[in-house]
C-alpha positions in Angstrom: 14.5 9.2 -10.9 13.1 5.7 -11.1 12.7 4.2 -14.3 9.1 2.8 -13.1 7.5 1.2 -10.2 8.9 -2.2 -10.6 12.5 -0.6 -10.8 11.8 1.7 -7.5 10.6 -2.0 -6.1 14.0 -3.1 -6.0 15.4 -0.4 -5.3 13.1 -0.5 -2.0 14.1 -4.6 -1.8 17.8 -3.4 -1.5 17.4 -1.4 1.6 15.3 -4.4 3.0 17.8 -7.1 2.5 17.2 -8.3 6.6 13.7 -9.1 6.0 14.6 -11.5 3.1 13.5 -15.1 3.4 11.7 -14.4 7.2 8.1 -14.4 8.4 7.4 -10.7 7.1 4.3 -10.7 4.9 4.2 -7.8 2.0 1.3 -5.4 2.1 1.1 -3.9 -1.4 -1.3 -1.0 -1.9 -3.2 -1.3 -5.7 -3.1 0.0 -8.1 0.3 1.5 -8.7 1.3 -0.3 -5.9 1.0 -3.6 -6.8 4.1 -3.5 -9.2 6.1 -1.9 -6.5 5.1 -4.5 -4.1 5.9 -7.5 -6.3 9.2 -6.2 -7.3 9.7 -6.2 -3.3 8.5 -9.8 -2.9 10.2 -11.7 -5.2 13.5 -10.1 -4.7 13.1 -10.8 -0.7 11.4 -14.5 -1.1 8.4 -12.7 0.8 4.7 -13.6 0.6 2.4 -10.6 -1.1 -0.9 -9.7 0.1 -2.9 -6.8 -0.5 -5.1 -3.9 1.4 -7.6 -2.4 -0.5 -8.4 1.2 0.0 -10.9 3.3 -1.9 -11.4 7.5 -2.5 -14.3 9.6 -0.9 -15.0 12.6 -2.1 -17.5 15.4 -0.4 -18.6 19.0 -0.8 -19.1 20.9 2.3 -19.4 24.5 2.0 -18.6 24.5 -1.3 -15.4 22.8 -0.2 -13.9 19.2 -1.6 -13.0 17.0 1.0 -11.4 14.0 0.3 -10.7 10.7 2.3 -9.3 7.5 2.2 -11.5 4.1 3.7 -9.8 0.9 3.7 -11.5 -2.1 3.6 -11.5 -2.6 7.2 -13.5 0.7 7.5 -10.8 2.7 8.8 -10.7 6.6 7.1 -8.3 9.4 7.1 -8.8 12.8 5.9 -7.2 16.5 6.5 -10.8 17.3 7.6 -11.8 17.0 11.2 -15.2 16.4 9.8 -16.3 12.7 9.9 -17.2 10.4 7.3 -20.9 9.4 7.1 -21.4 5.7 8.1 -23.8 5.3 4.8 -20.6 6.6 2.7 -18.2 4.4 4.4 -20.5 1.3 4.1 -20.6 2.3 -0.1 -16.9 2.2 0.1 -17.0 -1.1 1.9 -18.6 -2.5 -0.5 -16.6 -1.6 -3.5 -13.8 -2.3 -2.1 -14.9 -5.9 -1.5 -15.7 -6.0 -5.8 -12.3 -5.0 -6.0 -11.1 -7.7 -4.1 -12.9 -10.3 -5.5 -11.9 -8.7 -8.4 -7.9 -9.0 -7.5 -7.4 -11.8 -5.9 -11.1 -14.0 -7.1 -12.2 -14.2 -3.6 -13.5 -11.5 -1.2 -11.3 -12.9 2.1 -9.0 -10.3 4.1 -5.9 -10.8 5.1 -5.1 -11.3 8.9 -2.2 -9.0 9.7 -2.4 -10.1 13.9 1.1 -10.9 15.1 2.9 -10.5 11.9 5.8 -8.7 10.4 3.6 -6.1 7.3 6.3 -4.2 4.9 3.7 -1.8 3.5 4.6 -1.1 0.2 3.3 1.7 -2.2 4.4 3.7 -5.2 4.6 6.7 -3.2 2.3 9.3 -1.1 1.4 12.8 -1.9 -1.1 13.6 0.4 -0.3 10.7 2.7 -4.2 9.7 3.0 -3.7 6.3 1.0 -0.7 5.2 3.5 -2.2 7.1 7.1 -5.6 4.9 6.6 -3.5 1.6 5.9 -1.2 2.2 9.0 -4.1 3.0 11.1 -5.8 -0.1 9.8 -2.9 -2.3 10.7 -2.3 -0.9 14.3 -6.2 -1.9 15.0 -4.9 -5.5 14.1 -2.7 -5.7 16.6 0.6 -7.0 14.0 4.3 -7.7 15.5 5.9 -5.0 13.5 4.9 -2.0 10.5 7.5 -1.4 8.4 5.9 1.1 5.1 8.6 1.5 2.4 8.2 3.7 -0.4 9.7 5.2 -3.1 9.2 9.0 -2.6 6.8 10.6 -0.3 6.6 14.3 0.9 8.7 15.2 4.6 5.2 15.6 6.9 4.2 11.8 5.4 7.8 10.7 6.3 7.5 12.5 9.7 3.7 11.0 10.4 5.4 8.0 9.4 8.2 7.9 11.7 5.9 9.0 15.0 3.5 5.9 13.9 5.5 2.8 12.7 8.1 1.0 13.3 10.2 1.2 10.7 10.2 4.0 7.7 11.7 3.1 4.8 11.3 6.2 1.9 14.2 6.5 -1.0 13.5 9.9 -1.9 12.0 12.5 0.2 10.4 15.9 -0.5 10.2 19.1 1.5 6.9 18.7 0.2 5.5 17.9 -3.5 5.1 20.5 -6.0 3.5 18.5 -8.4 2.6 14.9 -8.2 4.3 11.5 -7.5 4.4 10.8 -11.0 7.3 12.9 -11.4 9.7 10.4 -9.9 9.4 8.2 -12.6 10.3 8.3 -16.4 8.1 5.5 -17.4 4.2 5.9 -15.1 1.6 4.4 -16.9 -2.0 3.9 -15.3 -2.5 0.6 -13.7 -5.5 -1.3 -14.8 -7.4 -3.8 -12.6 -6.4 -6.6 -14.8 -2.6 -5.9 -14.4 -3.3 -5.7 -10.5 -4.9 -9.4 -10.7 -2.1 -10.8 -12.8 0.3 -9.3 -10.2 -1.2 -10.6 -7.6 -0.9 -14.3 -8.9 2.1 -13.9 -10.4 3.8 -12.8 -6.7 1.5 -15.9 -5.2 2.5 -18.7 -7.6 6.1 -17.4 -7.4 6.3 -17.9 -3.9 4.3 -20.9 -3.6 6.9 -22.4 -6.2 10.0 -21.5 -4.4 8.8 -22.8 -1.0 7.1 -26.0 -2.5 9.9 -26.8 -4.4 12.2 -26.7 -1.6 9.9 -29.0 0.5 
């Protein structure tokens, strides 16, 4: 059991130790995240950015479907029924407040031709993670590598059949519960804690590479 997502973010950075110091780029997930992401960073000397990804949640035939819409557009969902473009469009736009909200300006990250470690706190349905990998394939990047603390087996399996590298510490047949209980300390992240960890992983880098210059 992890003591909290900073802890399961160096646990992650241990069984990345090749990427450290090279031209990967970290792709943390907020809000949880975030925390797990910078942990990964720091100890690997690795520039953080983030992908936002929003929740969707519709009733059809008395049914809740839910789906995941980064901020590139891109959705996942167990349904094979897609997601409205008006919906989508609502999802784009929050996600661009949150954003602006993160990182005090609303510009995405270009992922062509680089090296992404995704990094998350975990997956439980898998949503979250399937939309961000599917968003980075349509950017064309060198290399996906997601790393995660715990996940269930079909996320690790999707995983494995869609990226280059999987990276996942503990892995479940499949959840009985929820991700939460991986961890002794999993507090909610608030959107103020995201923005600080943001900065915090950009002026740390910027520090370390400026002062080496």
């Amino acid at each position: 059991m992890f003591y909290d997502r900073y802890e399961a973010g160096r646990d992650l950075a241990e069984k990345l130790t090749e990427y450290t110091g090279s031209d990967a780029v970290i792709c943390a997930i907020p809000r949880g995240g975030i925390l797990t992401g910078l942990a990964v960073a720091k100890r690997l000397d690795l520039p953080m950015k983030i992908m936002i990804v929003g929740t969707v949640e519709r009733v059809s035939l008395e049914t809740a479907i839910h789906y995941a819409v980064t901020e590139f557009g891109t959705t996942a969902s167990i349904s094979d029924e897609p997601l409205p473009e008006s919906e989508i469009e609502k999802a784009l736009q929050q996600a661009k407040q949150k954003r602006r909200a993160y990182t005090d300006s609303e510009d995405i990250p270009t992922w062509k031709d680089k090296t992404v470690i995704v990094v998350d706190d975990g997956a439980e349905s898998g949503l979250t993670i399937k939309a961000v990998v599917m968003s980075l394939q349509e950017q064309k990047p060198e290399k996906v590598i997601v790393a995660l603390p715990a996940a269930s087996a079909s996320v690790v399996s999707w995983l494995h059949k869609h990226v280059d590298e999987v990276i996942v510490i503990k892995t479940d047949s499949e959840f009985k519960g929820m991700i939460h209980e991986h961890f002794s300390h999993y507090p909610e992240v608030f959107d103020k804690e995201v923005h600080v960890a943001y900065w915090h992983a950009k002026h740390v880098y910027e520090h370390n590479h400026n002062s080496t210059t």
